[in-house]
C-alpha positions as CSV (number, residue, x, y, z in Angstrom):
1,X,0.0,0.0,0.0
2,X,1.4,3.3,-1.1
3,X,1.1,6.4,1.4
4,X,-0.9,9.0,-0.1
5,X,-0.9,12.9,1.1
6,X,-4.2,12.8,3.2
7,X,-2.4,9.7,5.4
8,X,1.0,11.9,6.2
9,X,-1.7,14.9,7.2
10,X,-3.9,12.8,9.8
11,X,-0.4,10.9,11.0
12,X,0.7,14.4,11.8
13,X,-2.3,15.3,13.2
14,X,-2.4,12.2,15.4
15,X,1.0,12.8,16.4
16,X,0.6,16.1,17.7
17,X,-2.7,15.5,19.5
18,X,-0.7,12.6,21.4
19,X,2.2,15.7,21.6
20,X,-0.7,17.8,23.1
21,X,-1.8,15.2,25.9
22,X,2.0,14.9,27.2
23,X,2.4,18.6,27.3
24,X,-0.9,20.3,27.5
25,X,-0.2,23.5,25.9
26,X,-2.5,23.8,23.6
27,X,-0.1,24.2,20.9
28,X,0.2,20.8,19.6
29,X,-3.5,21.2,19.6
30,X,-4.3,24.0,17.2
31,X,-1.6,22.4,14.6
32,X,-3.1,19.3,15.0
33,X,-6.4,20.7,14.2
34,X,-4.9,22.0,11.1
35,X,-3.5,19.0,10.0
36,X,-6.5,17.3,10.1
37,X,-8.3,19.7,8.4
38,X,-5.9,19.7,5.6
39,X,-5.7,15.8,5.5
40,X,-9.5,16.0,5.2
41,X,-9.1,18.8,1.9
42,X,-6.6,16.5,0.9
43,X,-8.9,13.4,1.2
44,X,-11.4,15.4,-1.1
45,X,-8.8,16.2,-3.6
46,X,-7.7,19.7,-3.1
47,X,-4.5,20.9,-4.4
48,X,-1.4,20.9,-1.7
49,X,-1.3,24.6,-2.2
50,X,-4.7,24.9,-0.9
51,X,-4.3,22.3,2.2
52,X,-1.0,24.4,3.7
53,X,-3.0,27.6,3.5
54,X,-5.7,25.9,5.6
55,X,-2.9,23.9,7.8
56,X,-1.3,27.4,8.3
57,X,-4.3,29.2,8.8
58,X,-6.1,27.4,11.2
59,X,-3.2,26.9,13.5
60,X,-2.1,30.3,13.3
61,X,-5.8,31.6,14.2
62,X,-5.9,28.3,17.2
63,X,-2.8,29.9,18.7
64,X,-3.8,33.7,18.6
65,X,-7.5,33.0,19.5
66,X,-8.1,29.5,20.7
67,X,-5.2,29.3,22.9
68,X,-4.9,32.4,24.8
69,X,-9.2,31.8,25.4
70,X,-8.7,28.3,26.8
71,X,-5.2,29.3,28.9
72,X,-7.9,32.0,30.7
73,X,-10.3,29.5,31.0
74,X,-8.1,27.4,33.3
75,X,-9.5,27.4,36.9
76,X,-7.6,25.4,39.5
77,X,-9.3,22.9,42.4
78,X,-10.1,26.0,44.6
79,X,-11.9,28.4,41.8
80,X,-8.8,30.4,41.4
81,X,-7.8,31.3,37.6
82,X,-4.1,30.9,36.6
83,X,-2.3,31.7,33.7
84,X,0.9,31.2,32.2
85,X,2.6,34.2,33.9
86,X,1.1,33.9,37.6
87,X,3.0,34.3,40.6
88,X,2.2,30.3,41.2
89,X,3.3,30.4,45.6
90,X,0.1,29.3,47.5
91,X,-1.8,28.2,44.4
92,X,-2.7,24.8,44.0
93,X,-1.4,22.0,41.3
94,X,-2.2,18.6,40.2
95,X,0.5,16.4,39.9
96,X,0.5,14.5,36.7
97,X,3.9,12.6,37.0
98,X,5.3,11.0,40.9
99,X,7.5,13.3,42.5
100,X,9.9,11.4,43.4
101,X,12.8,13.5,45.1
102,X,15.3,9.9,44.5
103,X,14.7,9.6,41.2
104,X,14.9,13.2,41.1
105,X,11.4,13.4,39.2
106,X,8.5,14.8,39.4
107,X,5.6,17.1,37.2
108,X,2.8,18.8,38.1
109,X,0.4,20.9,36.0
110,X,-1.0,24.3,36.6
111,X,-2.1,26.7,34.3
112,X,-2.1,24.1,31.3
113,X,1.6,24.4,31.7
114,X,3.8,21.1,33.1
115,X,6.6,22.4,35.4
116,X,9.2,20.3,37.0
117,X,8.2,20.2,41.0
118,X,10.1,18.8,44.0
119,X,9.0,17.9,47.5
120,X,9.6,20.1,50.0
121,X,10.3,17.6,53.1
122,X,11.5,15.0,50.3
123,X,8.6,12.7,50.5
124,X,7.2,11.1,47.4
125,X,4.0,12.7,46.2
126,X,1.8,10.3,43.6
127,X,0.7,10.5,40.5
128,X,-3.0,12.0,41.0
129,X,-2.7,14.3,43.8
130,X,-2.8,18.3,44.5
131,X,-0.2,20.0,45.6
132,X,0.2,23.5,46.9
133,X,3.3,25.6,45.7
134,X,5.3,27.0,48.0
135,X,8.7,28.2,46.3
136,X,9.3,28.7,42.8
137,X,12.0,29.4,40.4
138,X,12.5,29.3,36.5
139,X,13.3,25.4,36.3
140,X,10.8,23.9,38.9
141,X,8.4,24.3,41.6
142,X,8.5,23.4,45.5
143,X,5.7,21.6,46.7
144,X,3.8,20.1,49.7
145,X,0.7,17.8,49.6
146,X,-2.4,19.0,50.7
């Protein structure tokens, strides 16, 4: 079987929707969007220069509208909103990899952004739990369990 345009489009596509579950950025998303979209243009028989204007278009108008929408939209356990450049001490995160201070892992989400967190008395926190923030710096987070 001979790979035709439309399967490369929707393997991208899938590829970055599984991109966008690991990082949850909403990034991936938008492009992956437009992949599909130009896969689908594809499938129907449009000409390539047709499908990158719609690839390019949709994920440049995901990441200047969609994005910035959904990254407002975020609200943490308590109610509070977050965003990207918040002042995250005392806010709450959910920890979506072990923090596990010997393995020197550990990721927890907040603001639809993953950041590197430690424990602050050492302790491994697991996978599934919320977390308050109680030092950060540009590499990782400090965190206790609540």
């Amino acid at each position: 079987m001979e790979l035709e345009i439309w399967h490369l489009w929707m393997l991208l596509s899938i590829g970055l929707f599984i991109v966008e579950i690991i990082t949850s950025t909403f990034s991936s998303l938008c492009f992956g969007v437009g992949a599909l979209s130009a896969g689908i243009l594809s499938y129907a028989n449009y000409s390539i220069s047709v499908q990158l204007v719609v690839f390019i278009t949709i994920a440049l108008l995901g990441i200047f509208l969609l994005k910035p929408y959904l990254q407002q939209k975020l609200v943490s356990k308590t109610g509070v909103k977050v965003s990207i450049g918040t002042n995250f001490i005392g806010r709450e995160a959910y920890v979506m990899e072990e923090i596990n201070p010997q393995k020197r892992r550990g990721k927890v989400i907040i603001g639809g952004t993953g950041k590197k967190a430690i424990a602050i008395s050492g302790e491994i926190i697991p996978k599934g739990a919320f977390v308050e923030i109680v030092d950060s710096n540009e590499i990782e987070l400090t965190v206790k369990e609540i």
